[in-house]
mmCIF file of the C-alpha atoms, coordinates in Angstrom:
data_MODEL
# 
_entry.id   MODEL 
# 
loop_
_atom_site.group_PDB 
_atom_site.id 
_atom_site.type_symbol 
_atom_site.label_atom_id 
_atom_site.label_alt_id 
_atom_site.label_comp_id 
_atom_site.label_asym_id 
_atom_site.label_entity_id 
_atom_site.label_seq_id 
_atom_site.pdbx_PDB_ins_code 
_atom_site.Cartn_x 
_atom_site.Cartn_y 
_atom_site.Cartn_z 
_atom_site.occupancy 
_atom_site.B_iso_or_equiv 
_atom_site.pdbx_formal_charge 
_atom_site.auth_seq_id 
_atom_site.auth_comp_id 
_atom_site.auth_asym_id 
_atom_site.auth_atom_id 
_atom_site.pdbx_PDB_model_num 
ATOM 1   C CA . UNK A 1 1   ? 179.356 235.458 18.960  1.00 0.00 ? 1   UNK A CA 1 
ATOM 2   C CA . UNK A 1 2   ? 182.881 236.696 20.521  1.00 0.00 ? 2   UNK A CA 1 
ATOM 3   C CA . UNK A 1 3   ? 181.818 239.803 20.161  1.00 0.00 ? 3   UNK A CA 1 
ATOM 4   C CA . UNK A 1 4   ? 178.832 239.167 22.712  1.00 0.00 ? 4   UNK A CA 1 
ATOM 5   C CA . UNK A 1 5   ? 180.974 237.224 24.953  1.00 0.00 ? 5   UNK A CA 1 
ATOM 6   C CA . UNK A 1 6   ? 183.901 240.311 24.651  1.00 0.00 ? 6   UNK A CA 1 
ATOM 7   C CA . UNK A 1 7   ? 180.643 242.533 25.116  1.00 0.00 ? 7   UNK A CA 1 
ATOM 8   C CA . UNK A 1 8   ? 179.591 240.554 28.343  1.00 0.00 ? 8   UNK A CA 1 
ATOM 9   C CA . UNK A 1 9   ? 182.712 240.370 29.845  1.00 0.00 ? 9   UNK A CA 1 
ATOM 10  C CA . UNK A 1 10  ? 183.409 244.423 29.379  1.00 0.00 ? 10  UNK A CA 1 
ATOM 11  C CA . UNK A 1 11  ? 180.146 245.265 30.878  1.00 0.00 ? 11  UNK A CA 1 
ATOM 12  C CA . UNK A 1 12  ? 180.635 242.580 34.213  1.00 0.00 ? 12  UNK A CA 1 
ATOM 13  C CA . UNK A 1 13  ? 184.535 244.238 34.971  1.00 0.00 ? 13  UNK A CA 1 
ATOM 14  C CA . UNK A 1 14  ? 182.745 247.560 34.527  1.00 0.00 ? 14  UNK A CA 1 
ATOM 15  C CA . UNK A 1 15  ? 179.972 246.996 36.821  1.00 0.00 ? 15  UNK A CA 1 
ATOM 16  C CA . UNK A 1 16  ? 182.320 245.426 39.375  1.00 0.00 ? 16  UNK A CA 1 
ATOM 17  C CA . UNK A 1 17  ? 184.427 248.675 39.077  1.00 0.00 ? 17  UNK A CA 1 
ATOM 18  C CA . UNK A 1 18  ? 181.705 250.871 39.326  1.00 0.00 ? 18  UNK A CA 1 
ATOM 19  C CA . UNK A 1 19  ? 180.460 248.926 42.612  1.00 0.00 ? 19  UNK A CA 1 
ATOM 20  C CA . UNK A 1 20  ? 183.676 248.583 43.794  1.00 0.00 ? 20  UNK A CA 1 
ATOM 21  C CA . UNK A 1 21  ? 183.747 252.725 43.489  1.00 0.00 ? 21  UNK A CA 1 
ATOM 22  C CA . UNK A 1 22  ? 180.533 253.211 44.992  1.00 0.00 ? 22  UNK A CA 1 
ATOM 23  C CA . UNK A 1 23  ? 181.327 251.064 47.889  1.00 0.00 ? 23  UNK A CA 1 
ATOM 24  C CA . UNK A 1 24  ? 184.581 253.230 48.812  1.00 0.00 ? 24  UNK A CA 1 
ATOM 25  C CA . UNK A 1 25  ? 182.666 256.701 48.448  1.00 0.00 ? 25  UNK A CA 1 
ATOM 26  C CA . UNK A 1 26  ? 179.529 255.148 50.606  1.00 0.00 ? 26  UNK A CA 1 
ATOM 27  C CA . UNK A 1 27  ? 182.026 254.511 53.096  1.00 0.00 ? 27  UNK A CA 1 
ATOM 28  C CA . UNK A 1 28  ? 184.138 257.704 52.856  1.00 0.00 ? 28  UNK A CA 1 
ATOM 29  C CA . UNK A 1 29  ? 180.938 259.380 53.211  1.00 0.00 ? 29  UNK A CA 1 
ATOM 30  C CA . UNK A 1 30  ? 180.365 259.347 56.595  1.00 0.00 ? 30  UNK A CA 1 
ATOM 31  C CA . UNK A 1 31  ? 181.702 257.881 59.771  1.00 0.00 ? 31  UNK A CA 1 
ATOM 32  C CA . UNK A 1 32  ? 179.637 257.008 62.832  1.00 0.00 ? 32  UNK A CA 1 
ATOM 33  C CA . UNK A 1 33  ? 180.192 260.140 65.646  1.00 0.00 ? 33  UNK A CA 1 
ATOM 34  C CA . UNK A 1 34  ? 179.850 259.551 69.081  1.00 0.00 ? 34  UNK A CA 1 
ATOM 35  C CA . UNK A 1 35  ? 178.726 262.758 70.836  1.00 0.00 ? 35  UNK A CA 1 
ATOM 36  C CA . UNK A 1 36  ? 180.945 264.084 73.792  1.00 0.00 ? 36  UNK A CA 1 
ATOM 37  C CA . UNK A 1 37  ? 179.703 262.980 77.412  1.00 0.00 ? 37  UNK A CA 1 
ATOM 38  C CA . UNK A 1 38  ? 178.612 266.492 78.106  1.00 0.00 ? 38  UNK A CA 1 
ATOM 39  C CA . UNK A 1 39  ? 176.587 266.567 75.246  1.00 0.00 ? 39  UNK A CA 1 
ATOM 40  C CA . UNK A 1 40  ? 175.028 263.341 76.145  1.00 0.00 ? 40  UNK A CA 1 
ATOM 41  C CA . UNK A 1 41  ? 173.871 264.378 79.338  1.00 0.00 ? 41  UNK A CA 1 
ATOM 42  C CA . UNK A 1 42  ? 171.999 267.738 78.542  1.00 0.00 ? 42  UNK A CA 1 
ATOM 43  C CA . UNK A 1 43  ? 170.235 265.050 75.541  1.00 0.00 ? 43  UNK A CA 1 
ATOM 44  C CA . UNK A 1 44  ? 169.262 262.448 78.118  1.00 0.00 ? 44  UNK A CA 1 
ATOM 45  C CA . UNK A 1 45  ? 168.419 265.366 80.771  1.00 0.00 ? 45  UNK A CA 1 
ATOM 46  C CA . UNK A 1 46  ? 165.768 266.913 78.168  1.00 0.00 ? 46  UNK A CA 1 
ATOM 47  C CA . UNK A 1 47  ? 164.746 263.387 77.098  1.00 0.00 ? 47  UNK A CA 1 
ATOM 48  C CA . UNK A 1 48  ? 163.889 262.033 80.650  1.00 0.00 ? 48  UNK A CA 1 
ATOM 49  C CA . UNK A 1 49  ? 162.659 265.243 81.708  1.00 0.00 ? 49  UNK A CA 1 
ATOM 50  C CA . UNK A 1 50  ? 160.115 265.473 79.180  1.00 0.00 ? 50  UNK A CA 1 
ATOM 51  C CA . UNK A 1 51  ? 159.261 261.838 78.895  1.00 0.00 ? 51  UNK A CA 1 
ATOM 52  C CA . UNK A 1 52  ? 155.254 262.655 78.732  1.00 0.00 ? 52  UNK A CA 1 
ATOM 53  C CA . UNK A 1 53  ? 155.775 264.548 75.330  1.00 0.00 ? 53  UNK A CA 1 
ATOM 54  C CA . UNK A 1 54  ? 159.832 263.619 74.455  1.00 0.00 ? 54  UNK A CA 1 
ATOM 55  C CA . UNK A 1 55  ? 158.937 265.271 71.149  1.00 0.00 ? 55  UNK A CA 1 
ATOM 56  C CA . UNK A 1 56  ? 161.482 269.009 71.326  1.00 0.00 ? 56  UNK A CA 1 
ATOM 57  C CA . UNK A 1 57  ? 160.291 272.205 69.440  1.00 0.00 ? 57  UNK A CA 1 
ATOM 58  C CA . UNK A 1 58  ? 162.105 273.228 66.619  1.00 0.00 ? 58  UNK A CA 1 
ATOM 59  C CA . UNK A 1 59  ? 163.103 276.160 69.206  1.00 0.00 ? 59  UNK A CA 1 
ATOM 60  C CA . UNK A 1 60  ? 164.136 273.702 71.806  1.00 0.00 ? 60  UNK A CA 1 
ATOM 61  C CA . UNK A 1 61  ? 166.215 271.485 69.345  1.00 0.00 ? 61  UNK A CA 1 
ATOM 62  C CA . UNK A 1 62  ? 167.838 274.852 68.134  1.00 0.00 ? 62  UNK A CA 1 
ATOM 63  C CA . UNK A 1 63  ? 168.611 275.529 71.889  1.00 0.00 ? 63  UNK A CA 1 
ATOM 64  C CA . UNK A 1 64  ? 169.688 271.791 72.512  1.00 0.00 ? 64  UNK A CA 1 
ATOM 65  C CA . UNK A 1 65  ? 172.355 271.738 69.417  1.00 0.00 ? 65  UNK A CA 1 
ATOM 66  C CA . UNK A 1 66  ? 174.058 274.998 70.596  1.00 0.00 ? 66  UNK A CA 1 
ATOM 67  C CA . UNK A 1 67  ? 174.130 273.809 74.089  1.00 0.00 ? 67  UNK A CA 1 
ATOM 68  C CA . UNK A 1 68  ? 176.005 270.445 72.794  1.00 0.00 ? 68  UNK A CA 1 
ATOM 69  C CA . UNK A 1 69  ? 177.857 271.693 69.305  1.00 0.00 ? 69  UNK A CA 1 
ATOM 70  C CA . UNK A 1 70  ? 175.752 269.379 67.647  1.00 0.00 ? 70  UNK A CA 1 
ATOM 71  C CA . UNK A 1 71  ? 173.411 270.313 64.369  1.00 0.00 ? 71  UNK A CA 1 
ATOM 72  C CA . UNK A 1 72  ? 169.874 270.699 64.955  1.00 0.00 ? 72  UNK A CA 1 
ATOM 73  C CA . UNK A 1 73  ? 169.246 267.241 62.519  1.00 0.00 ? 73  UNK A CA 1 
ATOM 74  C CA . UNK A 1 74  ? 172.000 265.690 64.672  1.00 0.00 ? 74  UNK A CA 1 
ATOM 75  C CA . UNK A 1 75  ? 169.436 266.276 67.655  1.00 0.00 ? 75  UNK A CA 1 
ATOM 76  C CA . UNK A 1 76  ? 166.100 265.564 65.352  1.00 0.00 ? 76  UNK A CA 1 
ATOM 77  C CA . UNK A 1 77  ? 168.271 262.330 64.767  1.00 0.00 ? 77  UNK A CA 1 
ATOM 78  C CA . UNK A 1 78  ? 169.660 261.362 68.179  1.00 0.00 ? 78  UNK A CA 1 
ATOM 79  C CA . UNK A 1 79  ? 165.606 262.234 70.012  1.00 0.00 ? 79  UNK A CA 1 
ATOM 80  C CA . UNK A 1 80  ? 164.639 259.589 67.093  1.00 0.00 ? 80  UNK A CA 1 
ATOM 81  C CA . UNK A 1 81  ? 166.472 256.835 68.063  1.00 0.00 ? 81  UNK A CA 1 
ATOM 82  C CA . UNK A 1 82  ? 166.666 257.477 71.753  1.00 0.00 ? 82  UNK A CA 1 
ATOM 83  C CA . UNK A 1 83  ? 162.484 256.900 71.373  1.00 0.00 ? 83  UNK A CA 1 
ATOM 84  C CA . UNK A 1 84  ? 163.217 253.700 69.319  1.00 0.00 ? 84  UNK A CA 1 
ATOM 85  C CA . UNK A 1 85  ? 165.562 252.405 71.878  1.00 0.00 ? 85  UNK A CA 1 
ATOM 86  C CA . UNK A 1 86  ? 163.411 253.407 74.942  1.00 0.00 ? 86  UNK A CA 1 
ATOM 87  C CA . UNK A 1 87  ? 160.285 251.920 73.877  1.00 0.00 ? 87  UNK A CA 1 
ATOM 88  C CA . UNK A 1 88  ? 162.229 248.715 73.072  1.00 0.00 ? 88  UNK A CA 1 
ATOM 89  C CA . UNK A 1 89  ? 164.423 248.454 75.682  1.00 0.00 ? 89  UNK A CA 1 
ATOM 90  C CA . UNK A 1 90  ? 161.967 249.689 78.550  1.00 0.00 ? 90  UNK A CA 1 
ATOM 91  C CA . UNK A 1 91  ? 163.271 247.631 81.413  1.00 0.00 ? 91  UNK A CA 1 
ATOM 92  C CA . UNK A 1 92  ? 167.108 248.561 80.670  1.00 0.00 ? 92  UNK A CA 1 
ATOM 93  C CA . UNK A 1 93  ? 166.043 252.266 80.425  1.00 0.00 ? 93  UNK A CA 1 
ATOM 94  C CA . UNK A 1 94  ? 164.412 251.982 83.908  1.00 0.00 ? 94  UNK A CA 1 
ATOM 95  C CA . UNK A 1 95  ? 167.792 252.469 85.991  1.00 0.00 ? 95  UNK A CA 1 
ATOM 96  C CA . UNK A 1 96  ? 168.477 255.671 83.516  1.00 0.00 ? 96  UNK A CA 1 
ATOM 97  C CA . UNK A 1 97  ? 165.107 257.123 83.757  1.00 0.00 ? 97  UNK A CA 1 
ATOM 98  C CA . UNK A 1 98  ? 165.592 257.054 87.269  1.00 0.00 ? 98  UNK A CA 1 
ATOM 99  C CA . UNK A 1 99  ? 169.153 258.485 87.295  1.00 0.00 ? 99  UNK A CA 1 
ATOM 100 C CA . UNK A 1 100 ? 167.755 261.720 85.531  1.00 0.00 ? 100 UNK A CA 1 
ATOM 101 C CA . UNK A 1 101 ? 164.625 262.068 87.289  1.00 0.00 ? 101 UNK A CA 1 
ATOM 102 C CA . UNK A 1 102 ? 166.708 261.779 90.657  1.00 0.00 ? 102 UNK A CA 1 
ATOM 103 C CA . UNK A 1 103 ? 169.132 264.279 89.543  1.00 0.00 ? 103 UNK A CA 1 
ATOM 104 C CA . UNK A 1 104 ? 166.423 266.697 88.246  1.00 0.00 ? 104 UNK A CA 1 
ATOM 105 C CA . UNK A 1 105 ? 164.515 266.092 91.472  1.00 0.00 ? 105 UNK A CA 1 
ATOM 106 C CA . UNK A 1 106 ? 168.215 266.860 93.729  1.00 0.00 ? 106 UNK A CA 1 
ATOM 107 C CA . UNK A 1 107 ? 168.666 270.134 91.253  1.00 0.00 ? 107 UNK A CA 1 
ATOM 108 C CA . UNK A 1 108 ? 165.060 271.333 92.732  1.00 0.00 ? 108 UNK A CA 1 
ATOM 109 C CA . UNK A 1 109 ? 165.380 270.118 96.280  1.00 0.00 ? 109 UNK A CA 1 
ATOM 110 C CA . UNK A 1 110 ? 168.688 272.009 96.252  1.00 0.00 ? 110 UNK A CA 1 
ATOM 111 C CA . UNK A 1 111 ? 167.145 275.287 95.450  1.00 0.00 ? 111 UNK A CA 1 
ATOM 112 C CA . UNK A 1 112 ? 165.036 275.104 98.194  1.00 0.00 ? 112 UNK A CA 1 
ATOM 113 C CA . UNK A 1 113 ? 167.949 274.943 100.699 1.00 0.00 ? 113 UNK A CA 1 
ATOM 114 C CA . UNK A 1 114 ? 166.530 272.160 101.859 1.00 0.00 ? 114 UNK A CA 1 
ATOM 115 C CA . UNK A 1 115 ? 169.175 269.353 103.331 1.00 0.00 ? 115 UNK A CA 1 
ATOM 116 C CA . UNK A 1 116 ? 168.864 265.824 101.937 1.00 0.00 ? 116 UNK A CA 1 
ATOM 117 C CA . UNK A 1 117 ? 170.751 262.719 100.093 1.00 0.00 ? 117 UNK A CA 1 
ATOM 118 C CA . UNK A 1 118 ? 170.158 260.922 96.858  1.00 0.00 ? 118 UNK A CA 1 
ATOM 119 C CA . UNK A 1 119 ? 168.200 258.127 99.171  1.00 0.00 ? 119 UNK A CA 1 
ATOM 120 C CA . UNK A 1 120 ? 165.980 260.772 99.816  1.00 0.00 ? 120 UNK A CA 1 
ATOM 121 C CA . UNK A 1 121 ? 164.346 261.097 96.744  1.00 0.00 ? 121 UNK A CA 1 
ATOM 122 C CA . UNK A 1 122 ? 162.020 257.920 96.230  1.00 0.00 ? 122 UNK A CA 1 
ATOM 123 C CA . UNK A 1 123 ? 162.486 255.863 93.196  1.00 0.00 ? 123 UNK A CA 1 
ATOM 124 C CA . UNK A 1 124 ? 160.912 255.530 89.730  1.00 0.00 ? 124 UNK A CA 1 
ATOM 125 C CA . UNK A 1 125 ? 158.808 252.354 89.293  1.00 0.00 ? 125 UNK A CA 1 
ATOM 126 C CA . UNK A 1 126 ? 157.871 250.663 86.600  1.00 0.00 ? 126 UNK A CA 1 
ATOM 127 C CA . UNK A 1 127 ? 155.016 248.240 86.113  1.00 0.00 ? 127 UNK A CA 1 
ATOM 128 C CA . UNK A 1 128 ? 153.469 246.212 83.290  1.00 0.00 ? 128 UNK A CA 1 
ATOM 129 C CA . UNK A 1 129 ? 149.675 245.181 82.853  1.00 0.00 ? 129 UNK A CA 1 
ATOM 130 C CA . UNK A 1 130 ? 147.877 242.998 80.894  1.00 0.00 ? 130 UNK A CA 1 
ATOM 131 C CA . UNK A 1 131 ? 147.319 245.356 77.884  1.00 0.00 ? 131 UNK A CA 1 
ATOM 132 C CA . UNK A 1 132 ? 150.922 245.908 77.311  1.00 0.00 ? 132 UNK A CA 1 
ATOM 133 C CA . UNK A 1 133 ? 151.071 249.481 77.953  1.00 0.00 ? 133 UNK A CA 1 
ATOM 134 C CA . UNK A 1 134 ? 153.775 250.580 80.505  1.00 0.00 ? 134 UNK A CA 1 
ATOM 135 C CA . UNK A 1 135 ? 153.685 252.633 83.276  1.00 0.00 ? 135 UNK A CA 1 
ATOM 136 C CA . UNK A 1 136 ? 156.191 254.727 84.555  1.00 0.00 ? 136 UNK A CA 1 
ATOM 137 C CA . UNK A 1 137 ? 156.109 256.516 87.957  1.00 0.00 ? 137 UNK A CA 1 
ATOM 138 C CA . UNK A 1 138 ? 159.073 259.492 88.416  1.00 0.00 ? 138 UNK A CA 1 
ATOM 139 C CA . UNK A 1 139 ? 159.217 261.364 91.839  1.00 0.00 ? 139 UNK A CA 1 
ATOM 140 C CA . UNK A 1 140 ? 158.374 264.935 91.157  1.00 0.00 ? 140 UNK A CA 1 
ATOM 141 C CA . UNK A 1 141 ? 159.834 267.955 93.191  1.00 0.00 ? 141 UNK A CA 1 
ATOM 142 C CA . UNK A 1 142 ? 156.761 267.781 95.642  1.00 0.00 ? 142 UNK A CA 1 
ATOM 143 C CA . UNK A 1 143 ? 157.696 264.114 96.497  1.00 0.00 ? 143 UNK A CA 1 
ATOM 144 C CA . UNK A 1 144 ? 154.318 262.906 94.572  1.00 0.00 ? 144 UNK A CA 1 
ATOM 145 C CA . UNK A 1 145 ? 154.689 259.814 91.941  1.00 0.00 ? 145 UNK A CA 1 
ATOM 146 C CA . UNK A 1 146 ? 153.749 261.444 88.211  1.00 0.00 ? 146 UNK A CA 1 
ATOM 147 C CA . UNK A 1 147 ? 152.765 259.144 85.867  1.00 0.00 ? 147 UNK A CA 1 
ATOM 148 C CA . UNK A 1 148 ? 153.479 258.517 82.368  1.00 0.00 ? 148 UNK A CA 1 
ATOM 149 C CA . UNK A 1 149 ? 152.006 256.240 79.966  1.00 0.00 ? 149 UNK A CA 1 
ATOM 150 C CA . UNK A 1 150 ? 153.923 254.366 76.847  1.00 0.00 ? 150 UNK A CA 1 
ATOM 151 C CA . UNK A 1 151 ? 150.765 252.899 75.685  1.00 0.00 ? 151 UNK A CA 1 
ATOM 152 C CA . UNK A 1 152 ? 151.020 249.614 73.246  1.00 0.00 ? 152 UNK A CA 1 
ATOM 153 C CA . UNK A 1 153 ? 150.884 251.129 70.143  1.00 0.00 ? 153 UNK A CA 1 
ATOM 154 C CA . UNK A 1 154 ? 153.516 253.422 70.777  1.00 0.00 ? 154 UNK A CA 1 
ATOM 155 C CA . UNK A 1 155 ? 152.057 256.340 71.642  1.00 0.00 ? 155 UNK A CA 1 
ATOM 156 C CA . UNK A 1 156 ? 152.794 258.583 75.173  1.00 0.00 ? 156 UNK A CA 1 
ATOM 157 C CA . UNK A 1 157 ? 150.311 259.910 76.998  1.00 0.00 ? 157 UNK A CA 1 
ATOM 158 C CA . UNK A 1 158 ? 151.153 261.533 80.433  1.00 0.00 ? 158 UNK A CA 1 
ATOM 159 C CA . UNK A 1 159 ? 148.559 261.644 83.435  1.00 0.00 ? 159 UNK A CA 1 
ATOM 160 C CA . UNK A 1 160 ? 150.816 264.837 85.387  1.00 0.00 ? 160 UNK A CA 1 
ATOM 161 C CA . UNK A 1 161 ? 152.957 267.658 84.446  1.00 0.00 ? 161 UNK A CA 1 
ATOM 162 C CA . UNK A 1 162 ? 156.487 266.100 83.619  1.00 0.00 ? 162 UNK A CA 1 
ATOM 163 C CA . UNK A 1 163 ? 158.955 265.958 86.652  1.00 0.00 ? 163 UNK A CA 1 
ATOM 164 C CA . UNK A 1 164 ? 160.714 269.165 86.203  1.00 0.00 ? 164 UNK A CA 1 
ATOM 165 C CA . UNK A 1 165 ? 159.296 272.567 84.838  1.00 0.00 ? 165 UNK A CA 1 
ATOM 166 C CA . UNK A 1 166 ? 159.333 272.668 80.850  1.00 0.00 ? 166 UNK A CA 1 
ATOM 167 C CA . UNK A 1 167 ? 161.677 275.182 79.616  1.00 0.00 ? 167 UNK A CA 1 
ATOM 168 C CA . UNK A 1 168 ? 160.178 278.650 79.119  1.00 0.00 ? 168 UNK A CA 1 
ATOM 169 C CA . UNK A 1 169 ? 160.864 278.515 75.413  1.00 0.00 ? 169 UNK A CA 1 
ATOM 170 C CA . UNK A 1 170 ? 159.535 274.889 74.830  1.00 0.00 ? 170 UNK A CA 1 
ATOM 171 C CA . UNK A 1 171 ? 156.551 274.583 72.823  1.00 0.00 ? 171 UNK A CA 1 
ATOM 172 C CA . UNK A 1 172 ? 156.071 270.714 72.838  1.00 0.00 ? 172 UNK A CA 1 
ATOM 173 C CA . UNK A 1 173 ? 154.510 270.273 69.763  1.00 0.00 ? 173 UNK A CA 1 
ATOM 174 C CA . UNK A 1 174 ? 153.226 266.703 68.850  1.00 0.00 ? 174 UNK A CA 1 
ATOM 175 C CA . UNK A 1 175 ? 154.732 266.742 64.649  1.00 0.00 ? 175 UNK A CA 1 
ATOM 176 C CA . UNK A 1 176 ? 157.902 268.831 65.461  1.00 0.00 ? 176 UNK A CA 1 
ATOM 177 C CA . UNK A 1 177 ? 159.792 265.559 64.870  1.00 0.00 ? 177 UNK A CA 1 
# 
């Protein structure tokens, strides 16, 4: 009977150590990285500008990562969540989507020689409807509203080519994820 009880109490302060142990490596592991603002940018750019299909290539992913000294799962990882967040936070993401489309709209305007101001360019809209799938008009470079679709079960589907031209070496495939 003390032998159980000696047993008992041997195998608790061991299993407290070991957790205790686990715990500190878990947490030595890996620390949460924020990416540089640069880095950021040419994400979000990519993200917004591609918001039909915001699924990258393997190819474009590769080209993404060396463009922000990031790994390539780093950008699997950060396209991941950035879907998650959009699709939940729609409403918040409205003011961003229509920074970047804005911005992308300027950078082809500007190319053009063509004088105007940011007010110039229109403005995204979004709207709801009944079914729950969202709606979400960008101003392309021809001035026309393209519109995408974030339907209710999650999926996109886009009606128009995205605002600005997909990169030449973009193959958007659907499972590249």
């Amino acid at each position: 009977r003390k032998f159980s009880s000696i047993q008992t109490q041997l195998k608790q302060s061991t299993c407290e150590a070991v957790m205790i142990l686990r715990s500190r490596f878990l947490d030595a592991r890996r620390k949460r990285r924020n990416f540089s603002k640069q880095a950021t940018e040419v994400l979000n750019e990519y993200f917004y500008s591609h918001l039909s299909n915001p699924y990258p290539s393997e190819e474009a992913k590769e080209e993404l990562a060396k463009q922000c000294g990031i790994t390539v799962s780093q950008v699997s990882n950060w396209f991941g969540n950035k879907r998650i967040r959009y699709k939940k936070n729609i409403g918040k993401f409205q003011e961003e989507a229509n920074l970047y489309a804005m911005k992308t709209a300027l950078g082809a305007r500007q190319g053009d020689d063509s004088p105007h101001t940011p007010n110039s360019t229109g403005s995204g809209s979004f709207s709801l409807s009944g079914s729950a799938d969202m709606f979400l008009g960008v101003p392309s470079v021809n001035g026309e509203q393209s519109a995408y679709q974030m339907q209710s079960n999650g999926n996109w589907s886009g009606r128009h080519s995205p605002p600005s031209g997909t990169s030449p070496h973009s193959d958007q495939s659907e499972n590249s994820d």
